[in-house]
Backbone as numpy.savetxt, mean C-alpha at the origin, in Angstrom:
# Nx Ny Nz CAx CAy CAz Cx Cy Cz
-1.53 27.04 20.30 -2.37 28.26 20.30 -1.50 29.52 20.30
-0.47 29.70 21.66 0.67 30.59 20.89 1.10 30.83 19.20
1.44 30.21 18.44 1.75 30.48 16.95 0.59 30.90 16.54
-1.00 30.68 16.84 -1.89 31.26 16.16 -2.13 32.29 16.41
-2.32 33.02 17.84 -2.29 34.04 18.18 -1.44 35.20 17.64
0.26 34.65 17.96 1.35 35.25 17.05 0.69 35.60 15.86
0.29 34.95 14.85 -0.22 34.83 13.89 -0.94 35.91 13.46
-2.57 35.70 14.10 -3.30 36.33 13.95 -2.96 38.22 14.13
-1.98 37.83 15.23 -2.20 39.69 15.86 -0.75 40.20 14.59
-0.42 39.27 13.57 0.18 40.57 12.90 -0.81 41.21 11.55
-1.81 40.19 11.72 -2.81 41.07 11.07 -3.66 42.40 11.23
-3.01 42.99 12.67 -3.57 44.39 13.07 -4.92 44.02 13.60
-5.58 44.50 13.65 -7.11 44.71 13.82 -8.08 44.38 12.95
-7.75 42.99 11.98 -8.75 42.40 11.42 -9.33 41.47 11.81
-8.69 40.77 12.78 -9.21 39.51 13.44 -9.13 39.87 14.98
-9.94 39.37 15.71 -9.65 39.42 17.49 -10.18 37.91 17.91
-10.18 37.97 19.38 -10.00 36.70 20.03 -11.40 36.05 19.54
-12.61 37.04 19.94 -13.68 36.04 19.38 -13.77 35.31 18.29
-13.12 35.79 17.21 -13.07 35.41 15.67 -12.50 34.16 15.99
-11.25 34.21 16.36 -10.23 32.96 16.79 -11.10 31.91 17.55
-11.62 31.97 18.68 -12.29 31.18 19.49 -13.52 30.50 18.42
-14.56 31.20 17.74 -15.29 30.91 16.83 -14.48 29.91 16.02
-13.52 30.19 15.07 -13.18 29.32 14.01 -12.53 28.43 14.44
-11.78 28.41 15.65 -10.89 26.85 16.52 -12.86 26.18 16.46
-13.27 26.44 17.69 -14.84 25.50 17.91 -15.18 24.66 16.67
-15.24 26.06 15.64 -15.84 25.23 14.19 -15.45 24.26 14.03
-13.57 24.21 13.88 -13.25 23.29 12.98 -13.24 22.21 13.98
-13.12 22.26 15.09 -13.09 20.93 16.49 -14.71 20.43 16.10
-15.41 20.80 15.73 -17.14 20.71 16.07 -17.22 19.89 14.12
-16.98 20.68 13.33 -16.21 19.72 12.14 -16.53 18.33 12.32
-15.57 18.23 12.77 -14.41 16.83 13.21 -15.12 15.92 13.69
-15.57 16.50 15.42 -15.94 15.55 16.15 -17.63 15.34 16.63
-18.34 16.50 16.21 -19.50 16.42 16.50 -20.13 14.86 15.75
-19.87 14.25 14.54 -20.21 13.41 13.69 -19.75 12.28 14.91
-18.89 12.30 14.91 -18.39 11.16 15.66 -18.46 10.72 16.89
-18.62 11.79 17.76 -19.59 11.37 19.57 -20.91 11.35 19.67
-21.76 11.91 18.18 -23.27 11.82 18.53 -24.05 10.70 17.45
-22.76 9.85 17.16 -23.32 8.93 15.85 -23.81 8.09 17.08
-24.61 6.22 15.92 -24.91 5.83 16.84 -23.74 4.80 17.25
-23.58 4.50 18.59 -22.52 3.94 19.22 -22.25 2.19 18.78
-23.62 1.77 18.85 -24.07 0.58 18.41 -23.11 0.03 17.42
-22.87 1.01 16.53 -21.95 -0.17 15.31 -21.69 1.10 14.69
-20.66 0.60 13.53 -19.52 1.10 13.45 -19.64 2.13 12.26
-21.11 1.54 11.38 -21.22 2.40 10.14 -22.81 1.76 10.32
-23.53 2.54 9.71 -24.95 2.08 8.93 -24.78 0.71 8.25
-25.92 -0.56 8.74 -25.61 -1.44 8.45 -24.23 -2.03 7.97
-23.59 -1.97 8.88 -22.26 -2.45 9.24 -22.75 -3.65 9.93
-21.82 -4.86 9.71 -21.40 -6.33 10.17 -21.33 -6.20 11.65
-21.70 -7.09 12.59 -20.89 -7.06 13.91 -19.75 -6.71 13.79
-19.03 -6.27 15.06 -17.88 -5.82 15.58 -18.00 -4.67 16.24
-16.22 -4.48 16.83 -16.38 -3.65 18.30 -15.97 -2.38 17.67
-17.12 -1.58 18.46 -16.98 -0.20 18.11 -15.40 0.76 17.99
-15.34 0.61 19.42 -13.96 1.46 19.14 -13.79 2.47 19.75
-12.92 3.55 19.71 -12.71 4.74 19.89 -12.84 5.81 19.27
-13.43 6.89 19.14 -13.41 8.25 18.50 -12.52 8.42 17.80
-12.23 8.71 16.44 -11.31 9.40 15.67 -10.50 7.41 15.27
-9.66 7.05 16.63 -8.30 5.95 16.62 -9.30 5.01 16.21
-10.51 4.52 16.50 -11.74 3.45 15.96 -10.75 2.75 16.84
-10.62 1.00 16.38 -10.04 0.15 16.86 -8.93 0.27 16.98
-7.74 0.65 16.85 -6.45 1.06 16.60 -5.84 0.30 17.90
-6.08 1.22 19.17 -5.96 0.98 20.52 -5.88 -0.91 20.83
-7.18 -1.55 20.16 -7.16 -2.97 20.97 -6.36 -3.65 19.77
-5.41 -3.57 18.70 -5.22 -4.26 18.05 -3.40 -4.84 18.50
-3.11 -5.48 18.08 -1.44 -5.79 17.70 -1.17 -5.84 16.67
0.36 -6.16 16.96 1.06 -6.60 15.78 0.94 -7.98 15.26
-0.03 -8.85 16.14 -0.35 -10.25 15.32 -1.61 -10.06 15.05
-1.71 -9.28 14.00 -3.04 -9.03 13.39 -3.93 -10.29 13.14
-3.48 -11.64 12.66 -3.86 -12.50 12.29 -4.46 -12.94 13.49
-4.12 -13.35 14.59 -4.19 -13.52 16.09 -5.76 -12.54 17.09
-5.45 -11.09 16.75 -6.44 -10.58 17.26 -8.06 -10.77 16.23
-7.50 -11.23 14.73 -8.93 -10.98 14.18 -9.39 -12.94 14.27
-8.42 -13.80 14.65 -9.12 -14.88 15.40 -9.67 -14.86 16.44
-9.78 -14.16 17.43 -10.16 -14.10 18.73 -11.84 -13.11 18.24
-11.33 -12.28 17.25 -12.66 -11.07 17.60 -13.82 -12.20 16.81
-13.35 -13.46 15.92 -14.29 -13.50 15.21 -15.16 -14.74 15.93
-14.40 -15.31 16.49 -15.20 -15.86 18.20 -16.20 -15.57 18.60
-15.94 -14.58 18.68 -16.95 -13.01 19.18 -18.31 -12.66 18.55
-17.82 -11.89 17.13 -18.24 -11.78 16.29 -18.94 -12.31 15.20
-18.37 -13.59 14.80 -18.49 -14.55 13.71 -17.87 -14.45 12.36
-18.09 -14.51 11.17 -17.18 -14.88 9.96 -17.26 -13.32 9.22
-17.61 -12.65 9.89 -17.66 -11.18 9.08 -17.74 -10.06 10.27
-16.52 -9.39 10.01 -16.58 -8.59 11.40 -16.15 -6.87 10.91
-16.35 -5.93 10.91 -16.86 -4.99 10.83 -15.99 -4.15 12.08
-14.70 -3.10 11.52 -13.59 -2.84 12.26 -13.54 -0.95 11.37
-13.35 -0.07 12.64 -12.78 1.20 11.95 -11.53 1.10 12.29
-10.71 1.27 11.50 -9.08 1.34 11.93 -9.03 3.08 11.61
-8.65 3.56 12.38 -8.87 4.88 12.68 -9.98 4.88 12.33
-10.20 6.38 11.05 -11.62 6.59 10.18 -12.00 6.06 9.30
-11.05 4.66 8.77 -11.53 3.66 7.83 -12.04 2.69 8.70
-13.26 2.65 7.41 -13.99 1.47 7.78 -13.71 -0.16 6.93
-13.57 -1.15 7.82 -13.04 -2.42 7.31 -13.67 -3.04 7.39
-13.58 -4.48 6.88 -14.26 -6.03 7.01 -13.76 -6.92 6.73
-13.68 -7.24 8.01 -12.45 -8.73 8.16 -13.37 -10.12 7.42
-12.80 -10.71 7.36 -13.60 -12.14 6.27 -12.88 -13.36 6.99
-13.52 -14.01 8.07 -12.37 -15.02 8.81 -12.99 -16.60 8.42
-13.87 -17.00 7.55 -14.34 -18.03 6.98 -14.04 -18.17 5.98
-14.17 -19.43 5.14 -14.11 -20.04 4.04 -15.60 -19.87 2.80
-16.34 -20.15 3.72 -17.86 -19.78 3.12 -17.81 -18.27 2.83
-17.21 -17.37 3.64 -17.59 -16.21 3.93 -16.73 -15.44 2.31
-15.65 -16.28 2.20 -14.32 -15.60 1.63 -15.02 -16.22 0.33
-15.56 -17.34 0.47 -16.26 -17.31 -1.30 -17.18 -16.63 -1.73
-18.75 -16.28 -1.01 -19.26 -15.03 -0.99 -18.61 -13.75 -1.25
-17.63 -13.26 -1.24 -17.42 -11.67 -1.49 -16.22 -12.11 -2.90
-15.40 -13.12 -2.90 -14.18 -13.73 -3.89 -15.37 -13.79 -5.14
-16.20 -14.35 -5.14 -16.96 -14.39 -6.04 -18.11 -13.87 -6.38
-19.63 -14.01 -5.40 -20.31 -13.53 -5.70 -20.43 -12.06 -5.52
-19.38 -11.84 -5.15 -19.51 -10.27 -4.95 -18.28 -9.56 -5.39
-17.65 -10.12 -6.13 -16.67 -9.85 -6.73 -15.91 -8.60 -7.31
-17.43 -7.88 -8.12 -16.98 -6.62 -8.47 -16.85 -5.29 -7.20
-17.63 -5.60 -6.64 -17.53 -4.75 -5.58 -16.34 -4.44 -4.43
-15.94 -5.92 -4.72 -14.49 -5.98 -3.72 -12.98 -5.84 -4.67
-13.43 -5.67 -5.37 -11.72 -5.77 -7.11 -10.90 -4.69 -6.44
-11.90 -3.94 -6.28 -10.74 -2.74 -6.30 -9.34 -2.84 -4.79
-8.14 -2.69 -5.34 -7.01 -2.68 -4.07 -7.46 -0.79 -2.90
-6.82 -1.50 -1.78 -6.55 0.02 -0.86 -5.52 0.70 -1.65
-5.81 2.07 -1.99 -4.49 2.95 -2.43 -4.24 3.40 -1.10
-2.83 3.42 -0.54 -2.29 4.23 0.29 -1.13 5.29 -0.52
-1.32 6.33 0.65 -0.56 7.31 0.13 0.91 7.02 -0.09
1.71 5.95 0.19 3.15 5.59 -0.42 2.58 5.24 -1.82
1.81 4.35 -2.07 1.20 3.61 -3.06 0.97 4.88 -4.20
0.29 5.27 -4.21 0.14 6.61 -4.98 1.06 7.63 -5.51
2.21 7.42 -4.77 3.53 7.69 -5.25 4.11 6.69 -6.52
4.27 5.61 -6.49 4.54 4.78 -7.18 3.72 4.42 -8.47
2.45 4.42 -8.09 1.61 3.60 -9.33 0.83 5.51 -9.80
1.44 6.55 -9.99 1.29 7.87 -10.68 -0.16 7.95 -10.17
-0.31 7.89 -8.83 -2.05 8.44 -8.27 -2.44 7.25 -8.68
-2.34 6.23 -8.60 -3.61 4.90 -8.74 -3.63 4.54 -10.12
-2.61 5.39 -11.08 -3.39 5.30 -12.68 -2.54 4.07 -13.36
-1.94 2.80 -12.46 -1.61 1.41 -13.35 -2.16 0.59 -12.94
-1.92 -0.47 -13.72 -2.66 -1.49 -13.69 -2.94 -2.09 -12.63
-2.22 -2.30 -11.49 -2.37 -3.18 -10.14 -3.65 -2.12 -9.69
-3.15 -1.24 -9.51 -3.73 -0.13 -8.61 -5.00 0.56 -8.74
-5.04 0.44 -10.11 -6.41 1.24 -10.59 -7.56 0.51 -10.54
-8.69 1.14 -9.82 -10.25 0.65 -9.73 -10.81 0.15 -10.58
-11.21 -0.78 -9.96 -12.14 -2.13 -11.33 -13.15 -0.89 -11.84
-13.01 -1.09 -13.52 -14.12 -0.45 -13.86 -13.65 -0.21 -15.34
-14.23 0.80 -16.21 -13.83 0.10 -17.68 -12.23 0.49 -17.69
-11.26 1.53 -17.06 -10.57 1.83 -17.22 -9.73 0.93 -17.01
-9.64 0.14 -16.12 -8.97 -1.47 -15.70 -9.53 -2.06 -16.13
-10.74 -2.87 -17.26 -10.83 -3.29 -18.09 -9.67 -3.23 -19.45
-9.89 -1.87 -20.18 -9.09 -1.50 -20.92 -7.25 -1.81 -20.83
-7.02 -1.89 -19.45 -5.50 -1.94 -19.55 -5.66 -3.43 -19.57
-6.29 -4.12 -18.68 -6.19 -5.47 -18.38 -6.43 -6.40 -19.85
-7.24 -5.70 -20.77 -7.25 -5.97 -22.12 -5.56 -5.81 -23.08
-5.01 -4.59 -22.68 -3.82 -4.54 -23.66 -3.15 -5.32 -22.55
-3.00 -5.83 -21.61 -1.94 -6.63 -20.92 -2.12 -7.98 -21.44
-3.70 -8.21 -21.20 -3.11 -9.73 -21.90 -2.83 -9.90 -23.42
-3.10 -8.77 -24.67 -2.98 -9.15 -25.89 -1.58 -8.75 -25.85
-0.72 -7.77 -25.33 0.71 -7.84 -25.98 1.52 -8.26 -24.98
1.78 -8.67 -24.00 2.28 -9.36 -22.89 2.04 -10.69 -22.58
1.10 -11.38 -22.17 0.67 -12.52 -21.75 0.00 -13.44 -22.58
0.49 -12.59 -23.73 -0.76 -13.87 -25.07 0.15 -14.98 -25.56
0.13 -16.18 -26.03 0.90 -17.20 -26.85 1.72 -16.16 -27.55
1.68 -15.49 -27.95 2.61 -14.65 -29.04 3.61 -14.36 -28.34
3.26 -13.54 -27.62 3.87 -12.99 -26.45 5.37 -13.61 -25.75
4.56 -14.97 -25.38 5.38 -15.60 -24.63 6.34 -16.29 -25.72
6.07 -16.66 -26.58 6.66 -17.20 -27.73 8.29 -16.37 -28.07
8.05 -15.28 -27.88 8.50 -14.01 -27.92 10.19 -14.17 -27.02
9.36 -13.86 -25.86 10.20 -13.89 -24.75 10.92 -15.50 -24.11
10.83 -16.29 -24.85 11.39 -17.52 -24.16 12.50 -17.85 -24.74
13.59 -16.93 -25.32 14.47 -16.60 -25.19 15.04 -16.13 -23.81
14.62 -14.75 -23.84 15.13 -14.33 -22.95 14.83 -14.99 -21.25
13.71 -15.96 -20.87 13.26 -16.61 -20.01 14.06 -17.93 -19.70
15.03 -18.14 -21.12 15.90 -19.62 -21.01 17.05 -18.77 -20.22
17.81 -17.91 -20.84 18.71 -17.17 -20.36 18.97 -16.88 -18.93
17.76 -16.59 -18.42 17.89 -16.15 -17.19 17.74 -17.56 -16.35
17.11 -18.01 -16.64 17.44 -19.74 -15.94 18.60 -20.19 -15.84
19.12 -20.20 -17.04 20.27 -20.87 -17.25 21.58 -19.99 -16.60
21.15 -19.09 -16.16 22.43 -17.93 -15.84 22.06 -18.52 -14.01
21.10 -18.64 -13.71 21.04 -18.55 -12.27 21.58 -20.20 -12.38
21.18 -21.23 -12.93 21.79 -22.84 -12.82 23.18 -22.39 -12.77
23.91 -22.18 -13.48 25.21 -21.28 -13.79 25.90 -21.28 -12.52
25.30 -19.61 -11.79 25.76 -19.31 -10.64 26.01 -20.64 -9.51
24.74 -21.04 -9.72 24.46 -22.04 -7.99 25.29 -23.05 -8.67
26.32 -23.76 -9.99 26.62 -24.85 -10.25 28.19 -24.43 -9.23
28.34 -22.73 -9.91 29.98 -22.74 -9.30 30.09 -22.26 -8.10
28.79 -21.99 -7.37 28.78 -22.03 -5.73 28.39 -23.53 -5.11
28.58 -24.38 -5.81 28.19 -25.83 -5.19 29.45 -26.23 -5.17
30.51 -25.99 -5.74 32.02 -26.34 -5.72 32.81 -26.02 -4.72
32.01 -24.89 -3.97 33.15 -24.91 -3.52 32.03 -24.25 -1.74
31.38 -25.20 -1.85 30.50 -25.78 -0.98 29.90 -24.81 0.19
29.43 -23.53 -0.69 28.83 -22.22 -0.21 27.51 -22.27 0.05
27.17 -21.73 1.13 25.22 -21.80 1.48 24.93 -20.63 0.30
23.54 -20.81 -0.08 23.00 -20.44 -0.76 21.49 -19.82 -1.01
21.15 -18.68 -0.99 19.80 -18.09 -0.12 19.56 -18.57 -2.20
18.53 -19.61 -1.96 17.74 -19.82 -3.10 16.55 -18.61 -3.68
16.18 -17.77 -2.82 15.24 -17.03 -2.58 15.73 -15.97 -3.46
16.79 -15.42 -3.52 17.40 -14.29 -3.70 17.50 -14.15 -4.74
18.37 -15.31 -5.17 18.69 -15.60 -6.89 17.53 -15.91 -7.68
16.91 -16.47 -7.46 15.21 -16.48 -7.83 14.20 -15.24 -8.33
14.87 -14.32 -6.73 14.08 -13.06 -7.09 14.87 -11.85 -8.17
16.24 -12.20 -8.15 17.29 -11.63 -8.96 16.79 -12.05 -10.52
16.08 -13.58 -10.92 16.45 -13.86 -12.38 14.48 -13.17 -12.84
13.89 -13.23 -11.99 12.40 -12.85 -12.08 12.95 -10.94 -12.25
13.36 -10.48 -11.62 13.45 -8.63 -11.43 14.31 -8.51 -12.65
15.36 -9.43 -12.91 16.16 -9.09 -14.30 14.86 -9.15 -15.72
14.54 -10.01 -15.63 13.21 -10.59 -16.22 12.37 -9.40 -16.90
11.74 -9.15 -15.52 10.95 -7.68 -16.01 11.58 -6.79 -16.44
12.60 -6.29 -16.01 13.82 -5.12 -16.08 13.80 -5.31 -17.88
13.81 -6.14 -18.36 14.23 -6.84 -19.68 13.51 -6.10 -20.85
11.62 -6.71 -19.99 10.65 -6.02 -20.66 10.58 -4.52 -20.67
11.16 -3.78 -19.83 10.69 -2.61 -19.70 11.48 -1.64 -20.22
13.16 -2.10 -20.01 13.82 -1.27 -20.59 15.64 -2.18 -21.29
15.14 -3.72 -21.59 15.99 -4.09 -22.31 17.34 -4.41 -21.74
17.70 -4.63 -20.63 18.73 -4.72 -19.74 18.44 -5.13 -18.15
19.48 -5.98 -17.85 19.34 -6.10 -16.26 19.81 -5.44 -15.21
19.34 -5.12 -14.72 19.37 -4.07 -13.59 19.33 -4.69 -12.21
19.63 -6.18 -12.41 19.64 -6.26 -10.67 20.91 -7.43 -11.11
21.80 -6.97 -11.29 23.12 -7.90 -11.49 23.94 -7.68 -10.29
23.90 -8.98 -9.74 24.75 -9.18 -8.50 26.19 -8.81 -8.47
26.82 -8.56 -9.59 28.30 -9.01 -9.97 28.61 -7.48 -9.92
27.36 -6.90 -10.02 28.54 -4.96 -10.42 27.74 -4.16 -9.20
27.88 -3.69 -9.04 27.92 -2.54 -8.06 26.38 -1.93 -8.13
26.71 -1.53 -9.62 24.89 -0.65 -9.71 23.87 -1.93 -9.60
24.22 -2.92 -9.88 23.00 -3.94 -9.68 22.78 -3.68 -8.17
23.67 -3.57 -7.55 23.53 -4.16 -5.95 22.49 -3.10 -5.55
23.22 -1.93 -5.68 22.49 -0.87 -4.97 21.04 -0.74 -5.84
20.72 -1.15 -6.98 19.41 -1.40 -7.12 18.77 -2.10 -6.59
19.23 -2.93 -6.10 18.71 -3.97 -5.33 17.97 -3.64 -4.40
18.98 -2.83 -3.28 18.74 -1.98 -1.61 17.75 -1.01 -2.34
17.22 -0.59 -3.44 16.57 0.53 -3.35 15.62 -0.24 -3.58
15.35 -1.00 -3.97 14.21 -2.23 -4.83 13.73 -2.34 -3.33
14.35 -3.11 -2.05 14.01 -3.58 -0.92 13.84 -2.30 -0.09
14.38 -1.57 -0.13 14.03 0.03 0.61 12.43 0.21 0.43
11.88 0.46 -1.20 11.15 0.84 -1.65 9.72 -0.21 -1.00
10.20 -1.19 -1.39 8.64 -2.16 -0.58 9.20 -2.41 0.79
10.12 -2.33 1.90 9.73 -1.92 2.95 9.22 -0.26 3.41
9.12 0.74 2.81 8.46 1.63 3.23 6.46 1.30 2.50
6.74 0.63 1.28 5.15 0.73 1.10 4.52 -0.42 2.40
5.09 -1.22 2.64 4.65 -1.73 3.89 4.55 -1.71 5.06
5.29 -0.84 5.44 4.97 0.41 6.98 3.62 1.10 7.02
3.34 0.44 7.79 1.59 1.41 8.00 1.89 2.86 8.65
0.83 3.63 7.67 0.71 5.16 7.71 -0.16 5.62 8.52
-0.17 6.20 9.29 -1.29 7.18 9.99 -1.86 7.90 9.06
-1.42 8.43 8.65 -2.16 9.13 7.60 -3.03 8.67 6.47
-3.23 7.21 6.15 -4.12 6.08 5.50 -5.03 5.84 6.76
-5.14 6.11 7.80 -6.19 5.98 8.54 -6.79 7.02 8.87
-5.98 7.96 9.06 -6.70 9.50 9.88 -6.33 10.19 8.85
-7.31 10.58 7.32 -7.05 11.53 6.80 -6.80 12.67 6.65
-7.17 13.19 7.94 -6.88 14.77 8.02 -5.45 14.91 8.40
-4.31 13.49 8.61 -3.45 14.21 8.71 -1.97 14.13 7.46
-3.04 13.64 6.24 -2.50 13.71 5.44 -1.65 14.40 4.83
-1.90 15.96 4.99 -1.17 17.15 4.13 0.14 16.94 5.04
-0.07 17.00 6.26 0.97 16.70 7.26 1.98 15.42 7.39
2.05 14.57 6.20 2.74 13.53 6.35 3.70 13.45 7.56
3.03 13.10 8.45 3.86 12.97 10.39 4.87 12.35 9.89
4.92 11.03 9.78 5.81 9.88 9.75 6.88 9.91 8.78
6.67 10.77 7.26 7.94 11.14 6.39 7.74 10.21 5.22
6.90 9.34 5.39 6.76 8.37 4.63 6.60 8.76 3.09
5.94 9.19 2.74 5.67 9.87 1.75 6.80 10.42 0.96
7.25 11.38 1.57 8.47 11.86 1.26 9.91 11.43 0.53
9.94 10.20 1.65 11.17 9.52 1.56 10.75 8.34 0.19
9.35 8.01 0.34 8.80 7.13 -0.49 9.40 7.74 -2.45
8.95 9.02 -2.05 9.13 9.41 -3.88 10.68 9.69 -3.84
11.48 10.31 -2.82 12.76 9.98 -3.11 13.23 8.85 -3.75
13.23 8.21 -2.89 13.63 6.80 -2.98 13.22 6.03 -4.28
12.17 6.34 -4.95 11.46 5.90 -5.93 12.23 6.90 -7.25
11.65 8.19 -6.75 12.81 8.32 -8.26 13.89 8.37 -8.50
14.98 8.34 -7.55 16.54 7.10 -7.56 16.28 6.16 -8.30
15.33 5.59 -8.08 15.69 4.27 -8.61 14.84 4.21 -10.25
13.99 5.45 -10.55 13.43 5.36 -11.92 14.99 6.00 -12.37
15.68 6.38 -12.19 16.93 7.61 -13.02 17.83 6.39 -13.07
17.89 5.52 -11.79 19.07 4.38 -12.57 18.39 3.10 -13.72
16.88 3.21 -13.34 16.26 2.64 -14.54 16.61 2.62 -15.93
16.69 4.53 -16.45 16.64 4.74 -16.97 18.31 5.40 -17.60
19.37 5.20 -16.70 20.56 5.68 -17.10 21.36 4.75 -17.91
């Protein structure tokens, strides 16, 4: 409240305290009037069982880090469809088999679409590629040119050249690390001949080559990059504190991201 005050009084005599007091209330009354006089009962208008929560944090407070763990216990509770605000989003957990074919299928279109989070939106240009973008004709349309020039018999016909190559380069490696009787993270090299792979399609060269230097550090930026999209954001739950990216995430997210489009592309 100091900085606003500061604030306000170098505007002279256009604003005074009542003005100030008025527009703080508003925007607090904004916010929270919706949310202490809704009904307590449940979590949204015909919303699923589940536990209400807290103002603004929703469930946040009773959850852990064994997410898998707390939404077995709530659905005990609850049953096969449970109905969660994580902050101001509203969720629905699916802890059945019956339950998970109902929405997988018969309800299919309604559920297509992925969560954009704000790292996410950095990466996929606001939601507008293919993973990311909302079922509807516009993800129709791409999902149409993906499978005719990418994924069609032609296609692949195409590329199985370059798909022998990279096999045969990783058999290669692991033949002359078996000689001389070195452990071997199978995982790695795997994910090395798949990322060269794509790298291939996109811009004709491999970019995650273990052997030189710039591969490597593509690498760390490759693994940088999806451990920050997988850090949960406050700001994907509590939208208002979006403009404010608290956590940096954001930030560091498009750094980090266009490093690694410039060595893409160098």
């Amino acid at each position: 409240m100091d900085f606003l005050h500061s604030f306000v009084s170098s505007f002279g005599d256009y604003f005074s305290g009542t003005i100030i007091l008025a527009l703080t209330l508003s925007i607090a009354s904004y916010f929270l009037i919706p949310l202490l006089f809704r009904d307590r009962s449940k979590n949204w208008e015909n919303a699923p069982p589940g536990p209400v929560g807290w103002p603004i944090l929703g469930s946040l407070p009773h959850l852990s880090n064994r997410l898998h763990e707390d939404f077995f216990h709530l659905a005990k509770i609850y049953g096969p469809l449970i109905s969660l605000n994580l902050g101001l989003k509203p969720a629905i957990v699916v802890s059945s088999p019956e339950m998970a074919a109902q929405v997988l299928k018969e309800k299919e279109g309604m559920f297509s679409s992925r969560t954009i989070t704000e790292t996410i939106r950095v990466i996929s240009y606001d939601a507008h590629s293919i993973i990311f973008s909302p079922y509807g004709p516009r993800w129709k349309a791409l999902r149409r040119i993906l499978i005719t020039e990418l994924l069609s018999p032609k296609a692949f016909e195409q590329f199985e050249p370059l798909r022998t190559s990279q096999v045969h380069g990783v058999l290669k490696y692991l033949h002359v690390l078996s000689k001389s009787n070195t452990q071997v993270n199978i995982a790695e090299y795997a994910f090395t001949a798949l990322a060269n792979l794509v790298s291939n399609f996109v811009c004709s060269k491999n970019l995650f080559d273990n052997s030189k230097p710039e591969g490597r550090k593509m690498k760390e930026r490759f693994w940088e990059l999806i451990k920050m999209l997988g850090t949960p954001n406050f700001s994907d739950l509590i939208p208002i504190l979006k403009p404010l990216d608290p956590q940096g995430l954001k930030r560091k997210t498009g750094k980090v991201f266009g490093n690694w489009m410039l060595s893409m592309t160098s």
